[in-house]
C-alpha positions in Angstrom: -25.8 -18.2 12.6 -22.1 -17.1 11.4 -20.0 -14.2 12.0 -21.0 -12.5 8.9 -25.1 -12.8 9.5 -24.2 -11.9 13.0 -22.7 -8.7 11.6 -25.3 -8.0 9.2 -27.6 -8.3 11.9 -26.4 -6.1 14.3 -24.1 -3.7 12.5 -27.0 -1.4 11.0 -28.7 -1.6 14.6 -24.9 0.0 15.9 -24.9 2.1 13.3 -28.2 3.7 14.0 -27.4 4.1 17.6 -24.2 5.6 17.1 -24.9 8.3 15.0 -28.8 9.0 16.8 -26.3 9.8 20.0 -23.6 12.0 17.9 -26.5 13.6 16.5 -28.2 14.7 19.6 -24.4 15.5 21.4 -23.5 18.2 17.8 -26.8 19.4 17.7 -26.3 20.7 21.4 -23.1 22.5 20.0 -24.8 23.6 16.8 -22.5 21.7 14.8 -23.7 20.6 11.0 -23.6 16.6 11.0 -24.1 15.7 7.3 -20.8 15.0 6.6 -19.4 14.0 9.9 -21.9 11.2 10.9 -20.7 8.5 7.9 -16.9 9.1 8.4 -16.9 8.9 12.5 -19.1 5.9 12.1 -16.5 3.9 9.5 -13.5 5.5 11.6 -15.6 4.3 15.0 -16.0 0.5 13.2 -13.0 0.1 11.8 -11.1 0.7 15.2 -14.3 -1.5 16.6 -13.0 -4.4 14.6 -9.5 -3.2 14.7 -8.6 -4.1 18.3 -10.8 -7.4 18.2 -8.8 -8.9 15.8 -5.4 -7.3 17.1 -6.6 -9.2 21.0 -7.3 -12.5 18.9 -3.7 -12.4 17.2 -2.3 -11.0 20.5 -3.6 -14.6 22.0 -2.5 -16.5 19.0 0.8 -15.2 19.1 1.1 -15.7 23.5 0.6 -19.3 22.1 3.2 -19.9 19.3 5.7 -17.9 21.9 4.7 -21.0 24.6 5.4 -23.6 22.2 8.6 -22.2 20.6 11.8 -23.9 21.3 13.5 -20.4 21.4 11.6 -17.6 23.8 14.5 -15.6 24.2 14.7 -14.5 20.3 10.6 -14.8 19.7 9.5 -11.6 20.2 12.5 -9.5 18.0 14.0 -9.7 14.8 17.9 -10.5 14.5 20.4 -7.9 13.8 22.0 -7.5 10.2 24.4 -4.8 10.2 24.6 -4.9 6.6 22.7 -5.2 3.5 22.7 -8.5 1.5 24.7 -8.4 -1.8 21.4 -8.3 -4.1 20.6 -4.7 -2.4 23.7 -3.3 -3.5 24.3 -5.1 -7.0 24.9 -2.7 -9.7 23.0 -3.9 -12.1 20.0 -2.9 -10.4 21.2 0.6 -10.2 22.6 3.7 -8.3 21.7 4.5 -4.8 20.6 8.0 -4.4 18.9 10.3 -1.8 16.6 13.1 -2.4 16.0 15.9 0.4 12.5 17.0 0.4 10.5 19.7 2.8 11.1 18.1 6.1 11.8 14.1 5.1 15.1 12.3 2.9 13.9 9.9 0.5 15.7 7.0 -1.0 16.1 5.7 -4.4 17.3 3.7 -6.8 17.3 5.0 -10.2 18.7 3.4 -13.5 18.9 4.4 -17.6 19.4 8.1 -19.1 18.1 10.8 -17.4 17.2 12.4 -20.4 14.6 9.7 -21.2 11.1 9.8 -19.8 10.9 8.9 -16.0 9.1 6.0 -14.9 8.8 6.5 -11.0 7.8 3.5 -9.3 5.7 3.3 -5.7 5.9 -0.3 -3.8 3.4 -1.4 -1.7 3.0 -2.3 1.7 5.4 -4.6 3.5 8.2 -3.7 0.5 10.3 -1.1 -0.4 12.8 -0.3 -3.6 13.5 -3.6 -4.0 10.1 -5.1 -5.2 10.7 -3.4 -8.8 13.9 -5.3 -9.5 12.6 -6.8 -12.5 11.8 -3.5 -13.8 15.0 -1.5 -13.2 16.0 -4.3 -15.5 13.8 -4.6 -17.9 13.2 -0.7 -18.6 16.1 0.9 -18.2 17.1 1.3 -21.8 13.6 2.7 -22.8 13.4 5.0 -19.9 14.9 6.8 -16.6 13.4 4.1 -13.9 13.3 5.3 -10.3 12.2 3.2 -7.7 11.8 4.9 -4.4 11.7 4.1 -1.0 8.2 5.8 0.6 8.4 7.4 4.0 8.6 5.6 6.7 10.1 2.2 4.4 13.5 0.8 3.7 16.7 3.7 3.9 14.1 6.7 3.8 13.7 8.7 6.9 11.1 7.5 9.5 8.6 10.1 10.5 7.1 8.5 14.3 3.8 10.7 14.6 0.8 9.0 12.3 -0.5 12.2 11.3 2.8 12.4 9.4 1.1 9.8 7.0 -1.4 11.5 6.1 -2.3 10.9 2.3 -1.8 14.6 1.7 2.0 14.8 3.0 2.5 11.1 0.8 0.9 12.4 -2.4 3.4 15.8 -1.4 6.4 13.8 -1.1 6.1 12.2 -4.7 5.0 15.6 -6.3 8.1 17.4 -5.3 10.3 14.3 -5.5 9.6 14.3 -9.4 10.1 18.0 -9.5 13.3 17.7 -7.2 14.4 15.3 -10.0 14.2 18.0 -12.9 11.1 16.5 -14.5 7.8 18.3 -15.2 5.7 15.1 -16.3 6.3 11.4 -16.0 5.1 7.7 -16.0 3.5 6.6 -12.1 3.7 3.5 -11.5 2.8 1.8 -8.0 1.8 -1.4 -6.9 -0.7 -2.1 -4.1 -1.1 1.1 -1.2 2.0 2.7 -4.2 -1.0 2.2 -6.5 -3.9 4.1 -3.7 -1.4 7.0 -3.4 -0.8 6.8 -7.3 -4.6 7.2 -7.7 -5.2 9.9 -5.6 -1.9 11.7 -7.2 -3.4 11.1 -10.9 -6.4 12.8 -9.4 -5.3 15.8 -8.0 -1.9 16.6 -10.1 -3.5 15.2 -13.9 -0.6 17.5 -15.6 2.2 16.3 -14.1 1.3 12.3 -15.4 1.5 11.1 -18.7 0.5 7.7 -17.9 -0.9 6.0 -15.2 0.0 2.3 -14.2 -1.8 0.7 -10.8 -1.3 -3.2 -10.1 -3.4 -4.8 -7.6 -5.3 -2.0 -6.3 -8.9 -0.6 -7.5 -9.8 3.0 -7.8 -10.2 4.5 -4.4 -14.2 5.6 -5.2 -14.7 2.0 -5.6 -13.3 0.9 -1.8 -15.1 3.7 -0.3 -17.9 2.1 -1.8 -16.5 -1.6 -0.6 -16.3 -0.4 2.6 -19.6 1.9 3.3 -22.1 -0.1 1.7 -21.3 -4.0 2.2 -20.4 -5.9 6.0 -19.0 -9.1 3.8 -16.6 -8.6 1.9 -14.4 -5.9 4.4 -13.8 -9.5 6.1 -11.8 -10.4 3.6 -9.3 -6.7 3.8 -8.6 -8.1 7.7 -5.6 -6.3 8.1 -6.9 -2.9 7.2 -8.8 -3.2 10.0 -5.7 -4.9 12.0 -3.7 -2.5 11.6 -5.6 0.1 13.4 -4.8 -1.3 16.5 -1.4 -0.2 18.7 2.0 -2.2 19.2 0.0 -5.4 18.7 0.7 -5.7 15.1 3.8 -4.2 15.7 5.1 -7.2 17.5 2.9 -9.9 15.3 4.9 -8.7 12.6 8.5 -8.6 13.7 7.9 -11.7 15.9 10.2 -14.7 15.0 12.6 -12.8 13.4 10.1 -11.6 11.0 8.7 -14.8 9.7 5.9 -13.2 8.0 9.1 -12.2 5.2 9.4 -15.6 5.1 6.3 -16.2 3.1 6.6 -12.9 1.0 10.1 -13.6 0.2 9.1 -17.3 -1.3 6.4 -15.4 -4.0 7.9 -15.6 -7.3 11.5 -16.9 -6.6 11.9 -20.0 -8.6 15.0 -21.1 -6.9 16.0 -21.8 -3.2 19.2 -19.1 -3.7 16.8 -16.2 -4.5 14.2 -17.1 -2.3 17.1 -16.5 0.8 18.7 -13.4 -1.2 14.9 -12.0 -1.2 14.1 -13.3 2.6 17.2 -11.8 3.2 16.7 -8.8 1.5 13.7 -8.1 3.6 14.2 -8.7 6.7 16.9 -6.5 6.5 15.2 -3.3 5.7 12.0 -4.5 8.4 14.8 -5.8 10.9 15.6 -2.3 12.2 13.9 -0.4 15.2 10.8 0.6 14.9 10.4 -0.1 11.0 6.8 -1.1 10.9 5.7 1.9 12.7 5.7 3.7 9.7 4.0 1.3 7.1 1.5 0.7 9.6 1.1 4.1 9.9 -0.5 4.3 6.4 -3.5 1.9 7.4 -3.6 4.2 10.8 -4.3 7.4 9.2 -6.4 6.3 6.5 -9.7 6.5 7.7 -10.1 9.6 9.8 -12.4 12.8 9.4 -11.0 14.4 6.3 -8.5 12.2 4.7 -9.1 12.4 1.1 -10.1 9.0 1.7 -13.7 10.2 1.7 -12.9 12.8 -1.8 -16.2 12.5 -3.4 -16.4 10.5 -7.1 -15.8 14.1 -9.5 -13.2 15.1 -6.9 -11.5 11.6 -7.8 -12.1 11.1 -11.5 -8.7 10.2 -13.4 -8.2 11.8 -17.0 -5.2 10.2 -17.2 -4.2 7.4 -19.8 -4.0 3.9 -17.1 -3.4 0.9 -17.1 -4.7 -1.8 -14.3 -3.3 -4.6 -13.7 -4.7 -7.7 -11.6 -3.9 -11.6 -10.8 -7.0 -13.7 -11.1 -6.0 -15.2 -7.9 -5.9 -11.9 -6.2 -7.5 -12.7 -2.0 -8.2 -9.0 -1.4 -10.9 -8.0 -4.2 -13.4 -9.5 -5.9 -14.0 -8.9 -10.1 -16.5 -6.9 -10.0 -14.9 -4.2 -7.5 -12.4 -4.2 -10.4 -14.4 -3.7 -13.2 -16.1 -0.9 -12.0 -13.0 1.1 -12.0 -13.8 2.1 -15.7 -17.2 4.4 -14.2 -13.9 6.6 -12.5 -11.4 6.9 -15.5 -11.8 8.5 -19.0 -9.3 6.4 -20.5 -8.0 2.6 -19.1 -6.8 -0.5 -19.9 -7.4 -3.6 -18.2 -5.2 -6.2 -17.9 -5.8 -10.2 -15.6 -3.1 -12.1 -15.1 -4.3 -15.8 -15.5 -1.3 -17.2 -12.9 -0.6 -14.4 -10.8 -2.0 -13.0 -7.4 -1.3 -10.3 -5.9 2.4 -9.8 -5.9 2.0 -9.7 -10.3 5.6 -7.8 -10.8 6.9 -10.5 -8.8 5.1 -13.6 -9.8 5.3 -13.0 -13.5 7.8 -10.5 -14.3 7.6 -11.1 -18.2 4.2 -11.0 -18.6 3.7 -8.0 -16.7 7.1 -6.2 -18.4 5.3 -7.1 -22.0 1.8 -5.7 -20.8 3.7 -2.4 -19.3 5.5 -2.0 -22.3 2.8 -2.5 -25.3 1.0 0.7 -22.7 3.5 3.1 -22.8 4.1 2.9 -26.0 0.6 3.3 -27.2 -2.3 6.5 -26.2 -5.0 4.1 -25.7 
């Protein structure tokens, strides 16, 4: 028997037990359980799982640190007290700050203000940088602004993890694109920029005229993922990873952050941008404490009340999107992605043949020609 019958085995028996003994300890307090029970039971796994894996990396990690020629540098990444020369070309753009309620965000915008914005979100594990190819490639046709999110690259770095709570991250972009004299314009984000994109097409409709997510489903359908099937969470790991304390911390920032390495190498076709991108990278992740806010995002995801658990009419999308996906994509399967149409009135679907799951990276062209044909059509 493998892990996953194991798990299918005993998880519903947990499950049962766990919620017949929070049951009996609310009832004692006269305290309603309907709602509670499902969301303390996935917060309850997910830290379950969580610390598992972070003890099995924990051990892997004690092992590549005995058999590394250099023990003195493994466990931290190497200084760079300034930014490569690709993070401060002008040809991607201007540098510019915006102060907020209570956080300093950073961006990099590019084109004529008076043109429609097109406000880019990166995912996890990036920052500003990831949308190089389209700074370029759209900033005659509109006002591009690719922003740092809290907690990533030269934006300030809340500590506490209720400080990334989806509510506070879906606040930051709302009065970032009034701060920036707009009323409406074009979201764009690309993996967890794409989950907060959803939730913000959801909740502020008005203030969107399209909708763009790459590499990330609609959120009803991962709640779905995650409630009703014990296989395929195996394959999201690091969701659960992540939960766990200083472990992935230190996994990630470990030999001078050598998990860059291997982002860094996606979609560079030649050695020099592969180290201008490595470089890039490990730059912004090099400084103190600068995975405790990305990870931050995974921590807060899950608990009692996030808008993680919005119900489906709560998080329908009347916005015109467009979804975009590489068929090689490790983190969801196709029919998690076709069901995204049962939450939208009006989308577009879009598989990249080549591509995984870094598609503006990968194939810049072919994603630049599929953004483009979008916004310049009303579905």
């Amino acid at each position: 028997m493998n892990v996953k019958q194991l798990c299918g085995f005993f998880l519903p028996i947990l499950k049962i037990t766990i919620i017949s003994v929070w049951r009996r300890f609310l009832n004692r307090l006269n305290v309603p359980t309907v709602k509670i029970d499902r969301q303390l039971f996935t917060l309850l796994m997910v830290l379950v799982v969580g610390y598992y894996l972070a003890l099995v990396q924990l051990h892997i990690l004690l092992w590549a640190w005995l058999m590394s020629k250099d023990r003195l540098h493994f466990w931290k990444p190497r200084e760079r007290s300034s930014p490569p020369a690709c993070l401060v070309s002008s040809s991607l753009g201007r540098h510019c700050y915006a102060n907020l309620q209570g956080i300093r965000l950073h961006y990099v915008e590019v084109g004529d203000r008076k043109k429609p914005m097109l406000l880019c979100l990166h995912g996890f594990a990036e920052t500003w940088y990831s949308w190089k190819h389209q700074l370029r490639a759209f900033s005659k046709t509109h006002w591009v602004i690719a922003v740092d999110m809290r907690g990533y690259g030269d934006s300030d770095k809340p500590h506490r993890t209720d400080e990334y709570d989806l509510r506070i991250v879906i606040d930051d972009i709302r009065q970032l694109i009034s701060k920036l004299g707009k009323e409406t314009c074009v979201l764009m984000g690309h993996g967890w920029g794409a989950g907060i994109g959803w939730f913000f097409a959801a909740i502020y409709p008005n203030m969107l005229t399209h909708f763009i997510a790459l590499s990330c489903p609609h959120p009803a359908t991962l709640k779905y993922y995650f409630s009703y099937s014990w296989r395929r969470p195996f394959i999201l790991w690091d969701m659960f990873f992540f939960q766990a304390r200083c472990i992935p911390e230190l996994v990630l920032q470990s030999q001078d952050n050598l998990v860059m390495e291997r982002i860094a190498k996606i979609g560079c076709t030649t050695r020099e941008e592969t180290i201008q991108e490595m470089e890039a990278y490990k730059y912004y992740f090099g400084k103190p404490d600068a995975w405790r806010g990305p990870l931050n995002y995974y921590r807060r995801l899950f608990h009692p009340g996030s808008l993680m658990w919005m119900t489906k009419s709560q998080l329908r999308v009347r916005v015109p999107t467009l979804l975009v996906f590489g068929k090689r994509e490790p983190n969801f399967c196709q029919r998690l992605i076709s069901s995204c149409s049962e939450h939208v009135d009006r989308i577009d679907f879009h598989v990249i043949e080549s591509a995984s799951h870094w598609v503006q990276k990968e194939t810049p062209d072919k994603v630049n020609i599929i953004l483009a044909k979008f916004l310049n059509s009303n579905l």
